[in-house]
C-alpha positions as CSV (number, residue, x, y, z in Angstrom):
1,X,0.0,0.0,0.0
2,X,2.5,2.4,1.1
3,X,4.4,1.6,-2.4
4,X,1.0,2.5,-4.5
5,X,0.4,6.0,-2.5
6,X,4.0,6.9,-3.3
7,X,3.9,6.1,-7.0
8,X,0.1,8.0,-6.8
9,X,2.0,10.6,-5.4
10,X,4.9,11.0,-8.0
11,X,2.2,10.6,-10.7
12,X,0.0,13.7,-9.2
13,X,3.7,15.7,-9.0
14,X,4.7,15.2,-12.3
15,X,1.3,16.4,-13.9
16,X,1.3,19.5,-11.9
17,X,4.9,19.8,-13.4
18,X,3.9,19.0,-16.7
19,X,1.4,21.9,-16.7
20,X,2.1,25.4,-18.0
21,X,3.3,27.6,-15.4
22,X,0.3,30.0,-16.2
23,X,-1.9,27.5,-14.9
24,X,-0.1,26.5,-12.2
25,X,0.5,29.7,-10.6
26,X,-2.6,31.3,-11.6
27,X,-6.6,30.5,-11.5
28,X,-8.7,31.7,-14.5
29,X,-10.9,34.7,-14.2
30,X,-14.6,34.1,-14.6
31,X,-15.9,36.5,-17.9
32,X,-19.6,36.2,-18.9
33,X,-20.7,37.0,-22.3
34,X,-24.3,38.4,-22.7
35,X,-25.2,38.6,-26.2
36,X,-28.1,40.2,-27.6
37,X,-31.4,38.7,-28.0
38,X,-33.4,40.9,-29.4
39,X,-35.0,40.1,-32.6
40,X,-36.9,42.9,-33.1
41,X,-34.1,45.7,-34.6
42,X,-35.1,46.3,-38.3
43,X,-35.5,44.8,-41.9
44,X,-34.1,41.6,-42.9
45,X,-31.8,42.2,-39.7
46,X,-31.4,40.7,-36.1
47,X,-29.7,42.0,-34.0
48,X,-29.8,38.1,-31.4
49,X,-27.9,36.7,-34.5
50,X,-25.2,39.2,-34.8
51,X,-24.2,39.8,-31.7
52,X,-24.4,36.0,-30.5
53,X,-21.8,35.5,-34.2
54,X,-19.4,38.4,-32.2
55,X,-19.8,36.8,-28.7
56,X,-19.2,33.1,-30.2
57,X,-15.9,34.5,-31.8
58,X,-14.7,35.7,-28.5
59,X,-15.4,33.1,-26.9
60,X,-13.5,30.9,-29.5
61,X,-10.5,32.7,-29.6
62,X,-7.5,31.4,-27.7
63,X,-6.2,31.7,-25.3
64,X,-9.6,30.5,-23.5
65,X,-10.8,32.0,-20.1
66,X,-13.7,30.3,-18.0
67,X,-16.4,31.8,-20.3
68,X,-19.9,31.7,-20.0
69,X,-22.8,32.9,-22.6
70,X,-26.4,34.0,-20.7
71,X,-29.0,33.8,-23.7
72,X,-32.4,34.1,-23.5
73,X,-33.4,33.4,-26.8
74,X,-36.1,30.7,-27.7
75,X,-37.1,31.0,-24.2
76,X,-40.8,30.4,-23.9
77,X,-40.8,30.3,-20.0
78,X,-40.0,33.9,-19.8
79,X,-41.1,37.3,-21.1
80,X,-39.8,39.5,-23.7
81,X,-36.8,36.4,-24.3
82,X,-36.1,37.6,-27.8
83,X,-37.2,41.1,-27.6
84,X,-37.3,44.2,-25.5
85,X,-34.6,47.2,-24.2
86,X,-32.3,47.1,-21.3
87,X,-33.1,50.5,-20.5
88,X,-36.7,49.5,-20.0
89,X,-38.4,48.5,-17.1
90,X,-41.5,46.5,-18.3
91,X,-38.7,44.1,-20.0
92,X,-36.0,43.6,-17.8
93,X,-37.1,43.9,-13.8
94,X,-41.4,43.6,-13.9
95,X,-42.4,39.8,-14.0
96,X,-45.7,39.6,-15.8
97,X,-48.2,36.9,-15.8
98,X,-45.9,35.3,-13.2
99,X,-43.1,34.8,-15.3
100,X,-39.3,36.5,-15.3
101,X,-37.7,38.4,-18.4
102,X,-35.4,37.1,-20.6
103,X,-32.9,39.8,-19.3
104,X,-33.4,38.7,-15.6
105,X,-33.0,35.7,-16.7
106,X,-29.4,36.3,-18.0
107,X,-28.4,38.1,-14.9
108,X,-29.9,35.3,-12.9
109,X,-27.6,32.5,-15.1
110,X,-24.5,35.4,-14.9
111,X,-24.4,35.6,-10.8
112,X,-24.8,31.7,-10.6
113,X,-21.0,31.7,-12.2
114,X,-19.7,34.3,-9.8
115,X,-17.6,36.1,-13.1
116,X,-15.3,39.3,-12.8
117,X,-16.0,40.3,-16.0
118,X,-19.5,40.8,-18.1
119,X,-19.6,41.8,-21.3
120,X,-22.7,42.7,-23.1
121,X,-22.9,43.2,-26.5
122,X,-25.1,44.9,-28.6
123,X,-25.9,47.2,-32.4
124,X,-27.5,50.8,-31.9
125,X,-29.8,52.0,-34.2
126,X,-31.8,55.2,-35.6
127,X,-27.8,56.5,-35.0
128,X,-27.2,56.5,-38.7
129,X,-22.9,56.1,-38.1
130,X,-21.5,53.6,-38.6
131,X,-19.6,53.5,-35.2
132,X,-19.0,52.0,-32.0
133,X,-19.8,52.9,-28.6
134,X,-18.9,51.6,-25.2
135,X,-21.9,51.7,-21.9
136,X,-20.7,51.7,-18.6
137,X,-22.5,52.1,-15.2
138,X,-23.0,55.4,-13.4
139,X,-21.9,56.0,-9.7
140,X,-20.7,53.0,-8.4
141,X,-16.7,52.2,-6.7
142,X,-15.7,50.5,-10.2
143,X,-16.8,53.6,-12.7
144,X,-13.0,54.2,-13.5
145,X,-12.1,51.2,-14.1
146,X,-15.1,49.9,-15.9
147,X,-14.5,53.2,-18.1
148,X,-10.9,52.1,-19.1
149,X,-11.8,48.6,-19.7
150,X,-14.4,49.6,-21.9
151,X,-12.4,52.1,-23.8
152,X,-9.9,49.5,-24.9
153,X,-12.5,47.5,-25.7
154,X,-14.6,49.8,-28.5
155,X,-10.3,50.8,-29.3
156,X,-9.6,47.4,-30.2
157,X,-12.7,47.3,-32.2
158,X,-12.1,50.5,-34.1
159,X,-8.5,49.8,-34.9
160,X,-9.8,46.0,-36.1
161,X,-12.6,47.3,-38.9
162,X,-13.7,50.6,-40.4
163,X,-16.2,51.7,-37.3
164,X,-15.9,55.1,-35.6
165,X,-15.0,55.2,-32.3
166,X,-17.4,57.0,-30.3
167,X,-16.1,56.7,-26.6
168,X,-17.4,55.7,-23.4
169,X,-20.6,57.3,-22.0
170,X,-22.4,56.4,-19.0
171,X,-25.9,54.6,-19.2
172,X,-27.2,57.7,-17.3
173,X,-27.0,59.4,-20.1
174,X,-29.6,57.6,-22.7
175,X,-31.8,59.7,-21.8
176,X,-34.6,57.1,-22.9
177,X,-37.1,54.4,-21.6
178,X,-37.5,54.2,-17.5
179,X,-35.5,51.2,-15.7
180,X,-33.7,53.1,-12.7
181,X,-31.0,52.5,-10.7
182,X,-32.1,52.4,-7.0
183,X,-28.8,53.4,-5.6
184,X,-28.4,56.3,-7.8
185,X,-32.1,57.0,-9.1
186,X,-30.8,57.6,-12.3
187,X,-32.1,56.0,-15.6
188,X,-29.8,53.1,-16.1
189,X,-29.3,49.9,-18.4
190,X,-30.6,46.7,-16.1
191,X,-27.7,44.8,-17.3
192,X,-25.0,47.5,-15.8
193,X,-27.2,47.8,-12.5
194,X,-24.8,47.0,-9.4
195,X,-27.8,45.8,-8.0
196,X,-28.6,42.8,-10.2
197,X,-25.0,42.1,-11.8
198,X,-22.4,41.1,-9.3
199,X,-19.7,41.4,-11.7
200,X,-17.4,44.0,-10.5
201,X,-16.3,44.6,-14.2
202,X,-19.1,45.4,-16.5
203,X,-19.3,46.9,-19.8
204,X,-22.1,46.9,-22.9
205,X,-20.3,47.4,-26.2
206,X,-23.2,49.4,-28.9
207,X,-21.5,48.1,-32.3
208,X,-22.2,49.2,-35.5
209,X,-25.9,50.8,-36.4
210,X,-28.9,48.4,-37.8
211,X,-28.9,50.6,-40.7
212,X,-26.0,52.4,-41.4
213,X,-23.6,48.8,-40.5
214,X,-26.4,47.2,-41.7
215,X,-24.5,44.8,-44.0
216,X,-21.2,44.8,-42.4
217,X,-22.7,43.7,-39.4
218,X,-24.6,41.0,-40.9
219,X,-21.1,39.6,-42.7
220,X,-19.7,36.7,-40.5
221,X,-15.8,37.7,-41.0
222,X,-16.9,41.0,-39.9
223,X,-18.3,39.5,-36.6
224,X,-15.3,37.1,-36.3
225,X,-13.0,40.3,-36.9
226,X,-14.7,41.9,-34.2
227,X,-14.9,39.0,-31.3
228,X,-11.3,38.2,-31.7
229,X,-10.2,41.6,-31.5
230,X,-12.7,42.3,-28.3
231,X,-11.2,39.0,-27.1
232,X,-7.5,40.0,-27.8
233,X,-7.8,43.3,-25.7
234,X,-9.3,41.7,-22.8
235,X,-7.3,39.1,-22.3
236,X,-4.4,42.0,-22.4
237,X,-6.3,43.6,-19.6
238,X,-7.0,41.1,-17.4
239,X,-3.2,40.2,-17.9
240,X,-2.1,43.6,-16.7
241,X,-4.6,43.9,-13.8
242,X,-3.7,40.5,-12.6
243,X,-6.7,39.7,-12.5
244,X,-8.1,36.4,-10.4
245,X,-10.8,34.3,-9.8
246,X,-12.6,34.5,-6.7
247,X,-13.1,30.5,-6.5
């Protein structure tokens, strides 16, 4: 017996060798993806199947993280699952006829993986340029930060295809629709709220325009273009921040 355990032993310490020294010194930060599911966003376009294309690239390029993808889409359980703004409160925080919204939902699904990151990803419209813009939260302790990561982010994406970059703003600023924050009172998009995502790092990327990208967006190198280089820049981030997971 005592011969076996040694040899076990041995075995377990030349795997742990054998492994890269990334993994062995550090654990994997937790990022969730939250791709559009909204269905509803123009003529012969939607919007659930571009952004899931971008999110899908991310997700496949290397090297790989712990990634997770919250989707409502196809739901029937829930309310507005393929449709609806994240800026409005009747689709994201009401439950109606008993049932939870797709959006809830996907923060429900996001929490349960305890991630650092969240990154949601979306196409304006009624913009009519052909840009890219980056969402972050208003008022809470990781504004800053949240402002830099996303402005690497919409960078990356800028430098990677022909879209304009049109900075950071905060989701206080929409100025549409009527989900609130309750910390700060101010209008807010549900999936940024501090209150429902426990993500410290959270961003929504607004790529491209349902009618001015209209055909660009629907192109699948063009969303491959734009996952990997999202992907490419975070990885770079969460490199220099050193960033952990909790687990």
């Amino acid at each position: 017996m005592h011969l076996i355990m040694s040899q076990l032993f041995k075995a377990s310490i030349f795997v742990l060798l054998a492994a890269p020294l990334a993994d062995r010194c550090t654990k994997k930060p937790v990022v969730v993806w939250q791709p559009s599911h909204q269905t509803d966003t123009g003529v012969n376009f939607s919007e659930a199947a571009v952004c899931n294309g971008i999110v899908e690239a991310a997700m496949k390029t290397e090297p790989q993280l712990k990634e997770e993808k919250v989707w409502s889409l196809g739901r029937t359980d829930l309310h507005h699952a393929d449709a609806g703004s994240n800026t409005k409160k009747e689709h994201t925080s009401d439950i109606i006829d008993g049932k939870l919204s797709g959006y809830a939902y996907e923060l429900q699904e996001s929490i349960k993986n305890h991630p650092q990151v969240f990154i949601s990803v979306h196409n304006n419209g009624g913009t009519k340029r052909h840009a890219v813009w980056g969402y972050i939260h208003y008022g809470d302790k990781y504004e800053d930060d949240n402002r830099k990561l996303a402005a690497r982010l919409i960078a990356a994406i800028a430098a990677a295809t022909d879209l304009e970059n049109r900075g950071v703003l905060l989701d206080s600023t929409t100025g549409r629709n009527d989900y609130r924050c309750k910390e700060s009172g101010k209008l807010s998009f549900y999936s940024l709220d501090e209150n429902v995502n426990s993500a410290p790092y959270r961003v929504l990327l607004e790529i491209g325009d349902n009618a001015a990208s209209h055909e660009f967006l629907k192109d699948p190198v063009n969303q491959q273009k734009i996952g990997k280089a999202i992907k490419q820049e975070l990885l770079a981030w969460i490199s220099e921040k050193k960033l952990k997971t909790k687990q």
